[in-house]
Every structure is written in C-alpha cells, then in structure tokens.
MARVO-436625 format. One record per residue (C-alpha): residue in three letters; x, y, z. Coordinates in steps of 0.25 Angstrom, whole numbers, plus 5000, padded with zeros to 4 digits. Each point is the difference from the previous one (the first is absolute). Layout:
alaXYZ/...
//
This chain:
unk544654575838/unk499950115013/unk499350094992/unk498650025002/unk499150104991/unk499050105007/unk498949894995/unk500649885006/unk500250065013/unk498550055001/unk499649864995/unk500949935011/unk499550105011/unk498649984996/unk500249865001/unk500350015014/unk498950115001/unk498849914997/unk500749865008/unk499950115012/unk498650034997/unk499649854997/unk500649975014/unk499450095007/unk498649945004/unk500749895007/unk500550105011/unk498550075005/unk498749925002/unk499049954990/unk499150125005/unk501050124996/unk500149914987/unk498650004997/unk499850155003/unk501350044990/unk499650064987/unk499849904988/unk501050064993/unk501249965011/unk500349834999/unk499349955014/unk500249854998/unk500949935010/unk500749875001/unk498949875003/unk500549935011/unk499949865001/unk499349915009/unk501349985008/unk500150155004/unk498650025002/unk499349875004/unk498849944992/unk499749874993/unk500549954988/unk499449874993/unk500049914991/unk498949934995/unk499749874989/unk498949964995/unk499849844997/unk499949984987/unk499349855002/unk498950065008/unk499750084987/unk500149884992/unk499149945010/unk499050135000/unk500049974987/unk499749864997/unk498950025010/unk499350134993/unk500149934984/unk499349865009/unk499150105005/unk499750064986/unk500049874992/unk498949945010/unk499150124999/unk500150014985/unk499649874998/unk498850005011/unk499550124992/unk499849914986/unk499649885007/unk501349924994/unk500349875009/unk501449985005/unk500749935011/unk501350005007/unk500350145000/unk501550005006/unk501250095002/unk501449985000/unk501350075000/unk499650084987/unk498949924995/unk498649994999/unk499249874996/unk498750004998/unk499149864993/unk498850054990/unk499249885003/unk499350014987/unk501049984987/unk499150084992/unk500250145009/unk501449985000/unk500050104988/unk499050085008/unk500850025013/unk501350034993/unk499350134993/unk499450035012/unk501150005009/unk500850064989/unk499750155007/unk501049945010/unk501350004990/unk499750154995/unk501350074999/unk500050115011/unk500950144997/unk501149975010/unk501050134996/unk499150124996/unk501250084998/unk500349894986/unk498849944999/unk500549865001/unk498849885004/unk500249905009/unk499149875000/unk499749955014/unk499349874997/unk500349894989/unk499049904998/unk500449864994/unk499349894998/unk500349875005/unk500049864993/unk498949935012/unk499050124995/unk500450105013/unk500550154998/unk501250055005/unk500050155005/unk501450035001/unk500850135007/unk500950074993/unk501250045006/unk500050144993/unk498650005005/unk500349995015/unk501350104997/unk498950104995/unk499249965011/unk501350025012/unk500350134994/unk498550055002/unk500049945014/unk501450075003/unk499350144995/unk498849975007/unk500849985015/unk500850114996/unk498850095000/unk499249935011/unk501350025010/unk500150134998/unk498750045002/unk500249935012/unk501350085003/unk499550124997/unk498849985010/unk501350005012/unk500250134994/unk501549985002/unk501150094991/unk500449964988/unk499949864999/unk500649894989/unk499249914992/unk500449954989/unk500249864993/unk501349924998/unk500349904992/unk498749884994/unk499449995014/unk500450095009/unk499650155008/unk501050085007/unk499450075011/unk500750135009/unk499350065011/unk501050105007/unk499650035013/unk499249905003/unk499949965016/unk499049874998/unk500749924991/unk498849895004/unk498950094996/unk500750054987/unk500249834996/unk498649975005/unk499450104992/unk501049954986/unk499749875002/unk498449985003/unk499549954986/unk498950085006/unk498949934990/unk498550035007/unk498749934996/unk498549965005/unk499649865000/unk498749945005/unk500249915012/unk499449864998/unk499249975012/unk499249884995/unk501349925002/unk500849965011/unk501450075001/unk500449875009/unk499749924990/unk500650084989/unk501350015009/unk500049835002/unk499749954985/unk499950104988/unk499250144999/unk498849984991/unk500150054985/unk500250164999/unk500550025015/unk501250005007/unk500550025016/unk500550135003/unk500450045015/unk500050135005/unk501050105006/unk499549975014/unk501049925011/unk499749904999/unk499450014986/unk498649944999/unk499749924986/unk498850044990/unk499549944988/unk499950094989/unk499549994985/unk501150004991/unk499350124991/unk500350135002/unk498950115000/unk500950115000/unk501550024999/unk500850135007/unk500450034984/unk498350085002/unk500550075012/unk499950164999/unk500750045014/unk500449955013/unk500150075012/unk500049995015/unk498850045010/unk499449955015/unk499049925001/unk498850085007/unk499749895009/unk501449945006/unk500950124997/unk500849904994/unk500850034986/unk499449954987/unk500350014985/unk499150094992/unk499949954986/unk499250044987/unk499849924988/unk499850084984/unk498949984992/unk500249864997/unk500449965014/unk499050075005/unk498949934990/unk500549855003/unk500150025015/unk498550064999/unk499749864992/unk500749915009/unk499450055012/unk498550024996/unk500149864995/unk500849935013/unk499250085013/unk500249925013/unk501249934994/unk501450055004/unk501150024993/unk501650015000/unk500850114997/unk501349914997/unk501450084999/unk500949934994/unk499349855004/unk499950055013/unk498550055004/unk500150145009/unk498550005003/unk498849914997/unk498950095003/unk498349954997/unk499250064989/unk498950085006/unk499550094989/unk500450034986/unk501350095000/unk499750104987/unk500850105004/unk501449944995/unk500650015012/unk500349955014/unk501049975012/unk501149895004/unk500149965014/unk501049915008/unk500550045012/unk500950094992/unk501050115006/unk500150124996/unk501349994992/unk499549874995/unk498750044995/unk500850124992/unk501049894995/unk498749934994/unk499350114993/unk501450074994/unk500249854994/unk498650004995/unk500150134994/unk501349974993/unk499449864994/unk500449875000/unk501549944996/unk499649884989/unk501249945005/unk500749975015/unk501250065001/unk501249935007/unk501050085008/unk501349954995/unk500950125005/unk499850095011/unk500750115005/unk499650095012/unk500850125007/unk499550045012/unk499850175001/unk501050015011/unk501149914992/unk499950074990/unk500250145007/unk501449945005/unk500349944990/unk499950174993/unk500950065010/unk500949885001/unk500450024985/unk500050155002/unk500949975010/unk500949924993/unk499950084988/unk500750125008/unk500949945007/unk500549924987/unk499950134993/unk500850075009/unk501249915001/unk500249984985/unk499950175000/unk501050015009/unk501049904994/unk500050074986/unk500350125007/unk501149955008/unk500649924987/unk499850124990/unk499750135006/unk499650104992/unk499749894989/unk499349915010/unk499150125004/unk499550014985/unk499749845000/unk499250035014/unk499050114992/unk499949914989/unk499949885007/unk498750075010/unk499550064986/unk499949854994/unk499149965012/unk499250124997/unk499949954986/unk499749865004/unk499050065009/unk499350074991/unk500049884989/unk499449915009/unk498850125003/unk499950014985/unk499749844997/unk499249995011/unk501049895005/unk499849925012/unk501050045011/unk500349855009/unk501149965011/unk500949944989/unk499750134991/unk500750085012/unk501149914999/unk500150044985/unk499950155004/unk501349955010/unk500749914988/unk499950124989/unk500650115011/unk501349894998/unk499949984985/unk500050154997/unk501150015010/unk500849914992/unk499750084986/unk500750135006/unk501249915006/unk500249954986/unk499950124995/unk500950085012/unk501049884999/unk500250014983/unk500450155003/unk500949975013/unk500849924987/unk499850104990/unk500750095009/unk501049915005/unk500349974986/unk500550154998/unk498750074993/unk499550135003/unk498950015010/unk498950044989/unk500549874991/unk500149915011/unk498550055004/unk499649974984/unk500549874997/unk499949955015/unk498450034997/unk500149944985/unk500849865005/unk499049985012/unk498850014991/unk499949864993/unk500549935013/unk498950075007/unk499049974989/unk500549844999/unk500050015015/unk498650045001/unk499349934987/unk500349865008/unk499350055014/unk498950054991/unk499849884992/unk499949915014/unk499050115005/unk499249994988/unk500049855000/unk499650015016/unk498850094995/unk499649914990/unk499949875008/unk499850055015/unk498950025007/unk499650115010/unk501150055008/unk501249954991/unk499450094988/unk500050115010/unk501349985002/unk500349984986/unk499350144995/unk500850065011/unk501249954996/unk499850024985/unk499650145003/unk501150035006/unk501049944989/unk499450124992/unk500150115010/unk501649975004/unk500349984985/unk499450144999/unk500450075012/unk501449934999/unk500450034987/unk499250124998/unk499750085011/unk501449965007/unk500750044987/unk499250145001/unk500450045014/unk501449974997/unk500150074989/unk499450135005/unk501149985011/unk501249994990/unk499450114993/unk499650105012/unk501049955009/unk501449984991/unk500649905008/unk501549964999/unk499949865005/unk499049885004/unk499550015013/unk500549895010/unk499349935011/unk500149985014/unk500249865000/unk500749894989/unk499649865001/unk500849954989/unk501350074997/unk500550054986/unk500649914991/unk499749865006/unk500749884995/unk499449885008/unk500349864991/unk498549964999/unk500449894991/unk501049955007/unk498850005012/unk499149934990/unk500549845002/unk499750025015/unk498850084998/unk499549914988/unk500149885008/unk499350055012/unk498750054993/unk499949854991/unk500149935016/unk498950115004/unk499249994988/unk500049825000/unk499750035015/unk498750094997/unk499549924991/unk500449875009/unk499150065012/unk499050054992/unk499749854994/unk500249945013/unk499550105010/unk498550045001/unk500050154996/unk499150095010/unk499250034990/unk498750115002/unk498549984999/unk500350074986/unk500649854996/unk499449905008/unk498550065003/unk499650015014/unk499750125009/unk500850115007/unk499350075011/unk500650135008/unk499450035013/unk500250095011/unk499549995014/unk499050075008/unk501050005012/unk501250055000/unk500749854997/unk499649884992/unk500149895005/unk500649914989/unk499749865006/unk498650045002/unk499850034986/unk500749864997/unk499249905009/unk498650074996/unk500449994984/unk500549855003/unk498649965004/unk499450054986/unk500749894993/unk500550084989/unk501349934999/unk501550085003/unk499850135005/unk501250085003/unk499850115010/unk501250105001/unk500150145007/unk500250124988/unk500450135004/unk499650055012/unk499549915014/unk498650034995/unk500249954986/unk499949844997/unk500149954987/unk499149874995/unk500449904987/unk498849884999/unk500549894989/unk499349994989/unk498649925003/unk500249934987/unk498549994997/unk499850114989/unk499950145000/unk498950005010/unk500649945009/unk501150115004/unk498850105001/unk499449905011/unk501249975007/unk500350165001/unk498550015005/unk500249905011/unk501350095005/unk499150125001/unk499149965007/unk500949955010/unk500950105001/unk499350144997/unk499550025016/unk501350025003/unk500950034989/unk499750114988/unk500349944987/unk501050104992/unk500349934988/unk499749874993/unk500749934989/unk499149874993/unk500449934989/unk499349884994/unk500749894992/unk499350054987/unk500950135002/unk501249945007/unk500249934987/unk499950124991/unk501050075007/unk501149915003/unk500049974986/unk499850154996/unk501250035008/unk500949894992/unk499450054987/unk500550145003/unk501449995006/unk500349924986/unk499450094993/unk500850145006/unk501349914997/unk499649964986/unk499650134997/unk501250075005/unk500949904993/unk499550024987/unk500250175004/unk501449985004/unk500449914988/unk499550104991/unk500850135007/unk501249935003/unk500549854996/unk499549865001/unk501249975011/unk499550135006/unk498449965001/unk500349865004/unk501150035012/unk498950125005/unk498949885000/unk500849915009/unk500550115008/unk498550025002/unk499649855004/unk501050005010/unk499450105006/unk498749964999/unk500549865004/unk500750065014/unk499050065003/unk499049895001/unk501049935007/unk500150125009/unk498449985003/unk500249845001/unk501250035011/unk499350115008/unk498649944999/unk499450144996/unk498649994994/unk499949984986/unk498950074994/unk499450104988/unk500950115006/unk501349904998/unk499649994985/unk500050154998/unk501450015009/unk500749894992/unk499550084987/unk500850125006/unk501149945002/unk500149944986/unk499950154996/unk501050055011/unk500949924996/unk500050004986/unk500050145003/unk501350005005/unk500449904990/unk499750074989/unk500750145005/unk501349905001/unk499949944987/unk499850134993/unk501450045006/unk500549864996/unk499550044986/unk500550134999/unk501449965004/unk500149894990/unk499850114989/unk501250075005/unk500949905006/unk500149904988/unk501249945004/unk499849975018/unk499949865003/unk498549985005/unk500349975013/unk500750145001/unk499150074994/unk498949935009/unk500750065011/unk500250144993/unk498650015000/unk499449945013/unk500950095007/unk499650134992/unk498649975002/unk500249985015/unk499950135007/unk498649994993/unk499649865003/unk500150035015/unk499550145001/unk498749934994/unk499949875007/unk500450105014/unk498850104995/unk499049894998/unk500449925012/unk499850115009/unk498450024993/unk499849865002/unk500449995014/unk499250115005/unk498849934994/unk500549865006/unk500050075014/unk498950095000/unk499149974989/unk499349925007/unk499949825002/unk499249984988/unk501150054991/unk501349945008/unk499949874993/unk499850074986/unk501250115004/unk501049885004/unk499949944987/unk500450124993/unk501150055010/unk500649854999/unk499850014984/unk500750144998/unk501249965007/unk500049874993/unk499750064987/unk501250105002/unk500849875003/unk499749954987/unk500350124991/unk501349985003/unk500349845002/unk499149964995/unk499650084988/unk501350054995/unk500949855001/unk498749924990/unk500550104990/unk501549945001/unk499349875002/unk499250024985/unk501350044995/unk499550154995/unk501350054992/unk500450165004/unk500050074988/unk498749924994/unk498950115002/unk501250114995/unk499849924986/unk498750024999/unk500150155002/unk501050064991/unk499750145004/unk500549995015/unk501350064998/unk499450124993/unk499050025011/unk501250005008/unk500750104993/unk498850104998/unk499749975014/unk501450045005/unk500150134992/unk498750055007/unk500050155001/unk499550085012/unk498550004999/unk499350124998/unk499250035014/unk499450134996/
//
C-alpha cells in the first residue's frame, strides 16, 4: 500500500505538474496571457458578475402576445385570400385560439376551405428529425362558418423560432457594446439568460435588450382630422400614433406599411449639415430601396411617418422622389441616443417584447472589493487552518499543509479548465473545501495515532491507517458530492458556481488526500527511517477518552426534540425575513457622493414615490446604505418601473453599486426550486447510505440531517437574517457537512460492530464516539477557523450566508454524536448483525494482524 512504482510517482507528479500550469494564468494579466505561446494553457478562471460588476438578466417572452400576433397575422391572411377570389364573407373574428370567419354564399364554402387550405400546410419544425408541424386546423362548423384553429404544437414551434430569433437579435445588439465575453443563451420554453461583465450602464444595456426595435414608414393621412380621429373612431385603415416629443404631439397615420426595417441594409450615425445636430443614416437593399423609390414618387407633397415601435421619431414631407434607397432620422437626438437607434436598427427587430423578470447588476467598484475581500479572507482562513495542522501534528501536519495548498492549485486549475464561473459563494467553496480536505488527512493522521497506539510498527500503522481511512473518506465525500451535484442541477447563477467549486474540489482532496499525502509519507518512511510517529505541539482531546455519550443522550435527545418543535413552532408562526429571491421586490446598494448617507433622507424622498415598504438600512461602511422596495405586485413590469423611479431620485447623489430585482414570475420559481432540491440531496443521500451501510443507518443519518436543517432555519427565524438563494446553497452544505461527519461516525460504528460482537450497543456507541473524537474536533476547529475568517473579512454580502454554515457545522457535529449515534439504539440495531453478513472479517483480521514489514525499497 506505500509502495509506489517509478511510473506512478511520474504520473502523480505530473498531475500536480499540469494543475500548476493550469493555474498559472490566474496569477498574471490577460495581456501576458495572450502574448504566451499556444502551446502553454493561457485560460484563467471567469469571474463572475459579483467580482467584477456587470449586469445579469433575465428575460420572458409572453407566450399570449404570440398567441395574439398570431390570430391577428391568420385574420390578416384569411381576409386577403378571399378579397383576391372575390368570395363574400362576414364576421371575420378572433379569439383566444380561434378564427371565424361566415362564407356568405353556402356554395363557396367548399371553395374557401381549399383556398385557405395553404394555411393548414405542415411546416418543418425540427430540421434535425424532420418532424411537421401543422399551425392551422380548419373545421367547419354546423351554421355554415369556418373555424381556423391554432395549434398548440404550432405556437411551440413558433415560441422556439421567436426564442432563437431574440437570442440572435440581442446579441447583435451586445456585441455592438463591444463588451468582453458576454452570455446569451436561452433557458427553459421562454426564457434568455443574458451576462454582461463589466457593464457600468445597466440602463443602457436594458434599454438596448428590451426595445422591440421594430421600424416602419407609413403615409400620414392629412384629409382627416386627428382631433376627430382622437374624439370618435379613426376612419378605416388608420390609426393614432403620437410621437417621442414631450409632450408628444398625435398624428393619423394609414395603417399599411410601405416599408418595414426587415429592407433595411445599414444604419449609422452622421450630423446634419445644416443644424450640426445628430441624425441616423440609413440605407435600404434592393427591395427597400425599390418600394421606397414607389412610395415616394407616388405620394410627393404628402408626409410621412417613420414609426418605431408605434411611436413616430419623425414626420418629414415628400418633396421629390427618393431613388436612391436611402435617407436620414431626425429627432432632436443625442449623440449616445442617435447611436443606440442605428445599433438596434442594424441588429433588427425582436418579434416579441421581452419582460424583465430577473435582474441583477454589480457595480465595477463592488465588485473590485468584493475580490480583495475574499482574497483576504482566503488568506487569513488559509493561514490559520495551516498553522493548526502544524501545531496538532508536526511533521505530519506540515505534509497536510503541502497537500492541502496543492489541492487549491488543483482546484484552481480545474475551474481554468471548464471555463467555470468564479462568484462570492464560489470563494466560500474554495474556503469550505481548505476545511474538508483538512478533515481527510485528520482521518487519516488520527487512524494511524491508533494504529500505533494499538502496538504496530510504524510502517504497518502507516499501511493499514491509510487502507482504514479510505472508505470513510470515500463514503464521507460521495454524500457532499451528491448534494453538490444536486445544487448544480437545480441552481441558478452563483449557487452552481459554488456547487462546481465544491464538487471540484471533492475530487482534488480525494486525490491529494489519499494520493499525494500517502506519496509524501512514504518517501519520508523510506528516506528518513523513523522510529516513532511524530507528535504535535498541542492535544485537544487526550488518548483514550471514555466520556458516557449515551448516558448524555436522555438530556441531550430531549433538548434537540424542544429545539427542533420550537423551530418549526416559530417558523409557522413568525414571519421569516425572507429575501427578494422568495418574495420578488427590489434590493438596491448605494454609496454616497459625500462622505456620509444620510439614511433618513434617503427614506422620506423614496416614501414620496408610493412604492409601498421601503426599508433603508446602513451596510458597511457610513457611505454605504442598503435599499429593499416590496414587491409592487403588478407583474414583472412593475418591479423594473418601481427600480427606475429609485434611480431617478437617487442617482444625483448616490452611485448605484449593486442591484438585486426579482419579479414574482421568478420569485416563484425559486422558492419552490429551493424546496425541490433540499428533498432531493436528502432522498438522494438516503438511498446512498441505505445501500453502503444499513436501513437503521440511512434512516438515523436522514434525521440527524433534518435537525440540522430544521435548527437551522430556526437559527434565521430567531436572528432575523435574510433568507435568500445564498441560504439554499448554505443549507445544502450543511446537509453535506453533517452527513459528512455522520458518516465518518457510523463507518466507525460499523466497523466496531464486526469486531465487538458481543458489547451492549450503548457501549459500543460510546467506544466509538470517543475514538472518533480527536478527529471530530480537529475537523469542526479546522473548518471553523475558515469560516470565521470569511464571516469577518469576507465581506457583508456573504456574512448572512457564512453564519448559516458556522451555526450548521457546530450543530451538525452536535448531531453526529447525540443525535445520530442514540437513533441507532432507538431502531434497535443489534451488534453483531453487519458481522453476519460478512463472514470473512475474522480472517481480514488475522491476515491483517500478521502484516509483514513492507518492502520500501
């Protein structure tokens, strides 16, 4: 088991040799990066919006105003197909997804329904399987009407096309920011993820996303009275539009459009020669250009309106034919919003308006102290847990400390490699797996301290200490990995960083624990030739314990029923504090101009906007104020209005640095996400544990785990901390951390009842909780001292998240051993039961005690 062969030490070595050069480019800029040969890896770590500002959003696209887009374009179609054959009809209608439309003659009923047949013609909708898909059926109906009816594969097939379209059509419009690396990409039936990282105008970045942008040239009707039209009913085939002006100024327009910005060719921006003033340039292609040149020969000295999305920007008169296929926008534009217009002309129009359902933006400066906060922390924790395996094993405690800063290279490296996105709660998982890799070397230090106590040579106590630790490491581990794939799987944003941090760092400890570790103490036996295990400068927990557990476990068992009724009492009584991620509102992070806010300012001048509860609070330093606005409880839309109104109130004095909007579409979504994945890890976990060890076992570590959970809710119902997206993820920590620490438990619990057939439970409870305690506290210490130099230095947006998981680690070593241990005794598990089923223990035993020396070369 020590002895490594020459091709097995290169393999390890160059392991460690290509996670240095992996993590590497994280250490100089992106322009030494660029200028390294291609040869050498150059890609670094994506952070995430949180560390280096930008905007994230999310946006829906209404599936009724497709419905009604539609039902209006078939109307449309249906009328002009039966114009062109001269086939009477009447009452041509639409409603929900429903045509009607009377042939008044009975004869061309037949007639129509072959005509309007061309409607109902299967359309490729998947051109990867072929597979048609038929928009339109048409029925007849009893009274001698046709039915045109939607289907509801054909508006799927027409979603899916309007979702690709806005994909392509927002990142055209991106890309014209020329901002680096930005995210498009579509989630779910009706939704568009969009990231822009290092975006300092969230506004522009939203206005830009969200104008349907849809351009087109309508004649102005100028033998009719807009008045009139505006007091009774516009005449057939026009309609009142009003123009971008303040305040806007009505025109009656014809309804037909001569040309649509689907002709236009380019955009740009110019002057005007005459005002200086900033215009947009435009050219139409051939067919444009051959419509306009129509249109306008045909309609001289009449004007016309060039509407953008039902809004006319200009109304300029006719003068001469324009032939040339092209021309200029005026409106009083500035410069910036004369550019905006020609880079959404040029990207094209979106065929649906997208709602802002989600947004989430991160000042530049947040972000840059939001960096060297976790860095920070990252040290300091880092320094503290090396310095307390040095003191508790020395020499030993100096190996963990290489491999421990080897597994954060590794980690590094792995998330360079996958392109992962590095957020706040991602650093936390950088902080949680320095604690979890700690605790694989103290399992393993700790089975050899026995080993060796037990009287074996140094070599065998080093051997078996190693083989023994395997499977509790590996059971340990598999229960974290399987909550951090289920957080990957059902997160969003920032919690799947943190769960690919924290998966990938499960891998690298397993590998630099067991491994690497195992490697390094071995060339130290073999080079070295100790006589004895090197000893610490400090003991928590002296040799040979013998505390009654057990008998503890009425006083204790007692005490966490009261506490878990009294959580769940408060919860279902006491209004949780719960986060914009839950209940939909907006949070809003300023910083004054001067050198204090003035938080009662802030609250009277918000008050007078009527935007319902507004709590305004300081946040970190006196220049700092955070804002929460309720939810407006008028749709999506409303949120985005309520956060412009703060804005445009605020802004003169105040930089905005981060801003937090959720909607109730989303709110929704991910209060009951949450639900779905804490039940999930657990049900998932259990059916692991039930498997590995026994259904006592699986079902004891379960409710060991929902005490935890369910403390630690109260802990946030007591306190009043924020529950948010950042709470889920914690929570699904601790439901890893303490089955963690469970399982190490039970795996001694298990092994003990395969050797001491014939202790009473409660003994051999005792027997094991205390051999396992020098480890149990050496790991909750190491990770402590991580989390509390993150809780103190890694900044205020983390502190909430970082309190939860203290509070759960201590609570979850609590519950290993009262909790955990005494439901066994409670489900009546009978020592000696797991020795029946594995009749070859006692000759494990035996070879195992006659171990020779091993041969170290």
């Amino acid at each position: 088991m020590l002895y490594f062969s020459p091709w097995k030490t290169v393999l390890i070595w160059l392991t460690v040799f290509v996670g240095v050069m992996f993590a590497l480019p994280n250490l100089y800029p992106k322009s030494v990066s660029d200028n390294l040969p291609s040869i050498l890896p150059s890609q670094a770590m994506t952070l995430g919006l949180d560390l280096q500002g930008g905007v994230h959003l999310q946006l829906k696209l209404d599936r009724n105003e497709l419905v009604e887009n539609r039902l209006e374009s078939v109307r449309d179609q249906v009328r002009q197909l039966l114009r062109e054959d001269s086939i009477g009809y009447t009452g041509l209608s639409g409603k929900g997804q429903t045509v009607t439309v009377r042939i008044r003659n009975e004869g061309d009923v037949e007639a129509a329904m072959e005509l309007l047949s061309e409607l109902s013609v299967p359309v490729v909708g998947n051109t990867l399987t072929g597979t048609a898909v038929t928009e339109v059926d048409i029925a007849p109906r009893e009274d001698g009407s046709l039915e045109l009816i939607l289907t509801d594969d054909g508006i799927d097939y027409r979603m899916q096309q309007a979702l690709a379209q806005t994909v392509e059509v927002i990142r055209g419009r991106i890309d014209e920011l020329g901002t680096t690396e930005p995210i498009i990409q579509r989630q779910g039936n009706d939704r568009i993820i969009v990231q822009v990282p290092g975006a300092d105008d969230p506004e522009r970045v939203k206005e830009l996303i969200g104008t349907t942008a849809r351009l087109t040239f309508q004649m102005v009707d100028v033998e009719n009275s807009v008045e009139d039209a505006i007091g009774g009913r516009p005449p057939a085939g026009t309609e009142v539009l009003y123009s971008q002006d303040d305040p806007p100024i009505p025109y009656l327009v014809e309804t037909r459009e001569l040309v649509t910005g689907e002709n236009l060719d380019d955009a740009g921006v110019s002057f005007d020669q005459n005002t200086n003033e900033p215009v947009v340039t435009f050219r139409f292609d051939g067919t444009g250009a051959q419509r306009f040149g129509r249109a306008t020969t045909q309609n001289v000295g009449r004007p016309f309106a060039i509407v953008l999305d039902d809004q006319v920007v200009s109304a300029p008169r006719i003068n001469e034919p324009i032939l040339g296929g092209s021309g200029q926008i005026s409106g009083s534009f500035s410069v910036e919003g004369a550019n905006n217009l020609a880079i959404l002309l040029r990207a094209g129009a979106l065929p649906l308006k997208p709602t802002f359902v989600e947004e989430r933006t991160v000042g530049p400066s947040l972000g840059a102290d939001s960096v060297a906060a976790g860095e920070f922390a990252g040290i300091v924790g880092g320094l503290l847990v090396l310095v307390f395996m040095f003191l508790a094993y020395g020499l030993l405690g100096l190996i963990a400390n290489l491999a421990l800063i080897i597994n954060i290279v590794l980690l590094v490296a792995g998330l360079s490699i996958l392109g992962a996105t590095l957020t706040l709660p991602g650093i936390a998982g950088i902080v949680l797996t320095v604690g979890m890799a700690v605790d694989s070397n103290v399992l393993i230090f700790e089975r050899i301290r026995e080993e060796k106590l037990a009287g074996r040579s140094l070599i065998q106590a080093v051997d078996i200490g190693f083989q023994r630790a395997l499977t509790t490491i590996v059971d340990a581990n598999v229960t974290t990995l399987i909550a951090a794939c289920i957080l990957f799987y059902l997160g969003s944003g920032p919690i799947r960083g943190f769960a690919v941090t924290l998966a990938i760092g499960i891998v690298t400890t397993v590998f630099t624990a067991f491994v690497l570790t195992r490697w390094m103490v071995a060339w130290w036996i073999r080079n070295r030739k100790p006589k004895a295990l090197p000893e610490g400068f400090v003991k928590l927990v002296p040799d040979n314990t013998k505390i009654s557990f057990m008998w503890l476990r009425r006083f204790t068992f007692t005490g966490s029923a009261i506490a878990v009724i009294a959580s769940m009492v408060l919860f279902a009584t006491i209004n949780m504090n719960l986060g914009i991620d839950f209940k939909g509102g907006s949070l809003v992070e300023v910083q004054s101009k001067a050198e204090i806010a003035d938080t009662s300012d802030i609250r009277t001048r918000l008050s007078e906007l009527n935007l319902g509860e507004i709590q305004v609070q300081g946040f970190g330093s006196p220049q700092d104020v955070l804002i929460r606005i309720q939810s407006q409880g008028g749709g999506d839309n409303a949120e985005q209005s309520a956060l412009n109104l703060v804005r445009s109130e605020l802004e003169a004095d105040y930089d905005i640095r981060r801003v937090e909007v959720v909607g109730p579409t989303v709110s929704g979504e991910l209060a009951q996400a949450g639900t779905i994945a804490v039940l999930a890890a657990l049900g998932a976990i259990l059916i692991y544990i039930w498997l590995r060890f026994e259904w006592q076992f699986a079902l004891g570590a379960i409710i060991a785990t929902s005490h935890d959970v369910i403390l630690t809710i109260g802990m946030y119902v007591i306190t009043g901390l924020e529950f948010n997206l950042s709470s889920i993820a914690a929570i699904l920590t601790i439901v890893g951390y303490s089955l963690n620490d469970t399982v190490v438990v039970y795996d001694r619990v298990r092994e003990n009842l395969r050797r001491y057939k014939k202790m009473t439970l409660p003994a051999l409870l005792d027997l094991s909780m205390n051999e396992t305690l020098p480890r149990t506290t050496l790991t909750s210490l190491t990770t402590l001292l991580a989390l509390v130099a993150l809780y103190f230095f890694g900044g205020e947006v983390l502190q909430s998240f970082v309190a939860a998981m203290i509070f759960g680690v201590v609570i979850g070593t609590f519950s290993s051993i009262f909790v955990a241990a005494p439901l066994l005794i409670l489900f009546r598990l009978r020592p000696g039961s797991l020795a029946e089923k594995d009749k070859t223990v006692d000759a494990e035993k035996a070879a195992t005690a006659n171990t020779s020396p091993i041969d170290l070369g």
